[in-house]
C-alpha atoms as an extended CHARMM CRD file, in Angstrom:
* protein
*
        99  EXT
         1         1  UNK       CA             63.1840000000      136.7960000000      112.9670000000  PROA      1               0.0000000000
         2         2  UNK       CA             65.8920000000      134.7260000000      114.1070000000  PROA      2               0.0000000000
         3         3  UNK       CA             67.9670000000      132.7930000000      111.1080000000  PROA      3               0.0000000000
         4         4  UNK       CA             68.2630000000      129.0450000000      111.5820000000  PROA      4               0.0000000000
         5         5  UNK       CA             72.2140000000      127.7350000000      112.6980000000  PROA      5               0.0000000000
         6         6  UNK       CA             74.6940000000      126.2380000000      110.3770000000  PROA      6               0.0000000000
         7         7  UNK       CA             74.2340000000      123.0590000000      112.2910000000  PROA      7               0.0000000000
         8         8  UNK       CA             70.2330000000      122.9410000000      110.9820000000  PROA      8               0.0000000000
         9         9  UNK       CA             71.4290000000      123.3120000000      107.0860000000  PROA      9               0.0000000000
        10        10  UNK       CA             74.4040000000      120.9020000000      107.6760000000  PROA      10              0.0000000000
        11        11  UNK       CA             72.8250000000      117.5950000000      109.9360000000  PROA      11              0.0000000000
        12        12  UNK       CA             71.9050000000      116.0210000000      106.1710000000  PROA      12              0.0000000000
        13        13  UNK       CA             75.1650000000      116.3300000000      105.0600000000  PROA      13              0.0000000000
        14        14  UNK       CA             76.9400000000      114.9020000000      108.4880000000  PROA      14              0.0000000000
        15        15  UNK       CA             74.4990000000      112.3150000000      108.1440000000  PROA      15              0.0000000000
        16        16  UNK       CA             74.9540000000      111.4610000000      104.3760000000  PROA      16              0.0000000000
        17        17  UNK       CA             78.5050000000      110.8050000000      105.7700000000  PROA      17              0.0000000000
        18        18  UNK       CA             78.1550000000      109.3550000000      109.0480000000  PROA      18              0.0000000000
        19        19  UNK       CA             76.2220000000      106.4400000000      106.8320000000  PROA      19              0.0000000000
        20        20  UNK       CA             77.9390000000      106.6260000000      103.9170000000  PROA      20              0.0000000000
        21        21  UNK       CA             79.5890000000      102.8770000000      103.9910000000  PROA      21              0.0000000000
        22        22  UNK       CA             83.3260000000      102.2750000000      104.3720000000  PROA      22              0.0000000000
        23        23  UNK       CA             83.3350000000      100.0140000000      100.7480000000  PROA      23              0.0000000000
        24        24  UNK       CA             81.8190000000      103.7730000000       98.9790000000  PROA      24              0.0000000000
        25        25  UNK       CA             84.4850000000      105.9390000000      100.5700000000  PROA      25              0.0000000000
        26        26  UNK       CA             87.1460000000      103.3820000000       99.5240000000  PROA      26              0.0000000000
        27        27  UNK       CA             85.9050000000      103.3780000000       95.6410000000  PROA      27              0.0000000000
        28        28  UNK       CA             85.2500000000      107.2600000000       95.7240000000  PROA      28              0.0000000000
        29        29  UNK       CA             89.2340000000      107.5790000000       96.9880000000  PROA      29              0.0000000000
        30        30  UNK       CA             90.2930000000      105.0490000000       93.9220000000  PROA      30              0.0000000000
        31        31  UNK       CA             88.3030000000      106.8400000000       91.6670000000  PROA      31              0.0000000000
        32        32  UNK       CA             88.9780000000      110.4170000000       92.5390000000  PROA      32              0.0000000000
        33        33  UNK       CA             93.1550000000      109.1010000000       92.1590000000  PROA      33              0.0000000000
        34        34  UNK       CA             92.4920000000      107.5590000000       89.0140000000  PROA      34              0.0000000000
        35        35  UNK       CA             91.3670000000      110.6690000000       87.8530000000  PROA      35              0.0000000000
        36        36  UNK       CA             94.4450000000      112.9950000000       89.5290000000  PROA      36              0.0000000000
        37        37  UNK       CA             96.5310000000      110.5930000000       87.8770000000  PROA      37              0.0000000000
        38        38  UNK       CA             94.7320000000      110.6960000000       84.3190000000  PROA      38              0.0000000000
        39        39  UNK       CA             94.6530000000      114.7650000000       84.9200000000  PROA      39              0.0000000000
        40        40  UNK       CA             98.8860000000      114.4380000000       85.3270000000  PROA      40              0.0000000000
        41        41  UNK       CA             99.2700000000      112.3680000000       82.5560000000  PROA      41              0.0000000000
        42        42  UNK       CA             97.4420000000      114.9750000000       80.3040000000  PROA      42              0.0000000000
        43        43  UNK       CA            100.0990000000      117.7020000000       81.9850000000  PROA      43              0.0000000000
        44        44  UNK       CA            102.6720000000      115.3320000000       81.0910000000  PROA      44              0.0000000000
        45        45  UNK       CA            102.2070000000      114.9910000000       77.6490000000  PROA      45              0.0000000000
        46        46  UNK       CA            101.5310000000      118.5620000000       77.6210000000  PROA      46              0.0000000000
        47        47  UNK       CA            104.3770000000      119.6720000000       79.3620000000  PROA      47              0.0000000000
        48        48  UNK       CA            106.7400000000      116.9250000000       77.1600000000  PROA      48              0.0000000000
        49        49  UNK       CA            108.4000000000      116.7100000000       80.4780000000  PROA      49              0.0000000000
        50        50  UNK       CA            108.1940000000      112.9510000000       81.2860000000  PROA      50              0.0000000000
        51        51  UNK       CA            109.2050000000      112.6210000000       77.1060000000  PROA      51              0.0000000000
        52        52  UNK       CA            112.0150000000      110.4910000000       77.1650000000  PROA      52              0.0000000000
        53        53  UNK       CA            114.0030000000      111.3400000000       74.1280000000  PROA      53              0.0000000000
        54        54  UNK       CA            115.0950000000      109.1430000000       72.0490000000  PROA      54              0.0000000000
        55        55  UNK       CA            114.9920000000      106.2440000000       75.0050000000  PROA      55              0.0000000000
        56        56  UNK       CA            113.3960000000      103.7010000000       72.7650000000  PROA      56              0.0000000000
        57        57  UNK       CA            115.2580000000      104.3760000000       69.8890000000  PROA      57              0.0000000000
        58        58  UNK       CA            112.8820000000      106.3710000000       67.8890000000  PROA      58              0.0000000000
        59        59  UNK       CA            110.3760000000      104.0910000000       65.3560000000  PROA      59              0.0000000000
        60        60  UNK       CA            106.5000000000      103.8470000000       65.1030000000  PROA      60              0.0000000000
        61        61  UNK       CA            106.2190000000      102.6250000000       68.4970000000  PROA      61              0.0000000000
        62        62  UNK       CA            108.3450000000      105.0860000000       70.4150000000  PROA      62              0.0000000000
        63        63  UNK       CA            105.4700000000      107.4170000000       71.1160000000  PROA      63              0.0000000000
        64        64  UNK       CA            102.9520000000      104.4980000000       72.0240000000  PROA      64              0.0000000000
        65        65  UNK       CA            105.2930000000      103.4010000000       74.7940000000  PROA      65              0.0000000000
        66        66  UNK       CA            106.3420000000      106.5650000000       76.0010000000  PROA      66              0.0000000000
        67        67  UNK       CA            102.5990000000      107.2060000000       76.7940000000  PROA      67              0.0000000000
        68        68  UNK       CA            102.9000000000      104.0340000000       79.0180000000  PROA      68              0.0000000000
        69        69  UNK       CA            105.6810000000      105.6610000000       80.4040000000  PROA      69              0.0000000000
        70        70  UNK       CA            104.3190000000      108.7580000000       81.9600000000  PROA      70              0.0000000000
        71        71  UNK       CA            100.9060000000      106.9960000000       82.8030000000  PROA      71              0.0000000000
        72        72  UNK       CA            103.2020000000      105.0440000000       84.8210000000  PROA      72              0.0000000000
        73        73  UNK       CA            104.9770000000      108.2120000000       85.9020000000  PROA      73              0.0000000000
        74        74  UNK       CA            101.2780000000      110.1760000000       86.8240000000  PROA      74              0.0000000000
        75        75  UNK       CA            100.0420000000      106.9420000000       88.7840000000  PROA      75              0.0000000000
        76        76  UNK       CA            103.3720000000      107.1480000000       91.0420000000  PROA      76              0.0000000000
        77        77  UNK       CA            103.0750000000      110.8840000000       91.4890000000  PROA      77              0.0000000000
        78        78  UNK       CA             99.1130000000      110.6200000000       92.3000000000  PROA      78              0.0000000000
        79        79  UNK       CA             99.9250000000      107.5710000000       94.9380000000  PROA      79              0.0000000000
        80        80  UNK       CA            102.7320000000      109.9680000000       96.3940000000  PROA      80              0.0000000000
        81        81  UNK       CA            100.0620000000      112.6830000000       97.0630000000  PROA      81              0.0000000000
        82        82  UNK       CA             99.9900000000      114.2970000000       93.6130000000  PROA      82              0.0000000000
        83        83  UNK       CA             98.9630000000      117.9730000000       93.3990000000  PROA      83              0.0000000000
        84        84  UNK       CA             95.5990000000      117.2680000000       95.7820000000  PROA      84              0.0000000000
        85        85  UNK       CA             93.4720000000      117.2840000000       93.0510000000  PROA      85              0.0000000000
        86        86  UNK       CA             91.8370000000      113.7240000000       94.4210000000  PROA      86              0.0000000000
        87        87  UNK       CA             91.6870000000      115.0900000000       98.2000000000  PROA      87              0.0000000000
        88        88  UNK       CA             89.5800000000      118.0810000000       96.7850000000  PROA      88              0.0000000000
        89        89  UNK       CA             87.5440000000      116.1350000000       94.4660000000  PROA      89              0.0000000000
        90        90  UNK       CA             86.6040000000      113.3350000000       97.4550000000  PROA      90              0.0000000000
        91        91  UNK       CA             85.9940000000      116.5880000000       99.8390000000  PROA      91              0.0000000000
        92        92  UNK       CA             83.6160000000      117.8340000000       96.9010000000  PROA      92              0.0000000000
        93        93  UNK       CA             81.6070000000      115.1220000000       96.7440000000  PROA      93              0.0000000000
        94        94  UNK       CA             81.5440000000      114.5580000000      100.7730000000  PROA      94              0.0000000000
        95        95  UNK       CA             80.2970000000      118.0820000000      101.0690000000  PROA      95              0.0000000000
        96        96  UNK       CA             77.6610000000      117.4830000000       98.1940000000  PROA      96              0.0000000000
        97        97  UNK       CA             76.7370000000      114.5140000000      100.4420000000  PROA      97              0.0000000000
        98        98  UNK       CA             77.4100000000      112.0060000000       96.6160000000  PROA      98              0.0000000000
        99        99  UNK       CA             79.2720000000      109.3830000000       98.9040000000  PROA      99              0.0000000000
């Protein structure tokens, strides 16, 4: 018995993404970055490395702005390529055919 090719198990996946439109691969890449630079943030703060200390003087509101901060500081690493947490998640889904 001969076993079918990879090609047979694979043409509804390369279709799923040769239609997939260009506006669904656009919001899957924003979303899958929004959520690399959420996942950095949570490093961040767990890390304390993007903790300023004592850069807004101390108070109530110090550690409601720092948070601000290093969102700001995630965002900017996940735009600059991040760790490729958002390339693997968008591959993911491509290969699940969810685009």
């Amino acid at each position: 018995m001969k076993m079918p090719t990879k090609e047979v198990f694979m043409s509804p996946v390369l279709h799923t993404l040769q239609s997939a439109s260009p506006h669904a691969q656009v919001r899957l890449r924003s979303a899958a970055s929004a959520l690399e630079a959420q996942f950095l943030s949570e490093m961040l703060k767990a890390t304390r490395v993007a903790e300023p200390r004592e850069s807004f003087g101390g108070g109530a509101g110090e550690a409601q702005f720092a948070s601000f901060m290093r969102d700001a500081y995630a965002e900017k690493l996940a735009e600059a390529g991040g760790i490729g947490l958002a390339d693997r998640i968008v591959a993911a889904m491509e290969e699940r055919g969810d685009v």
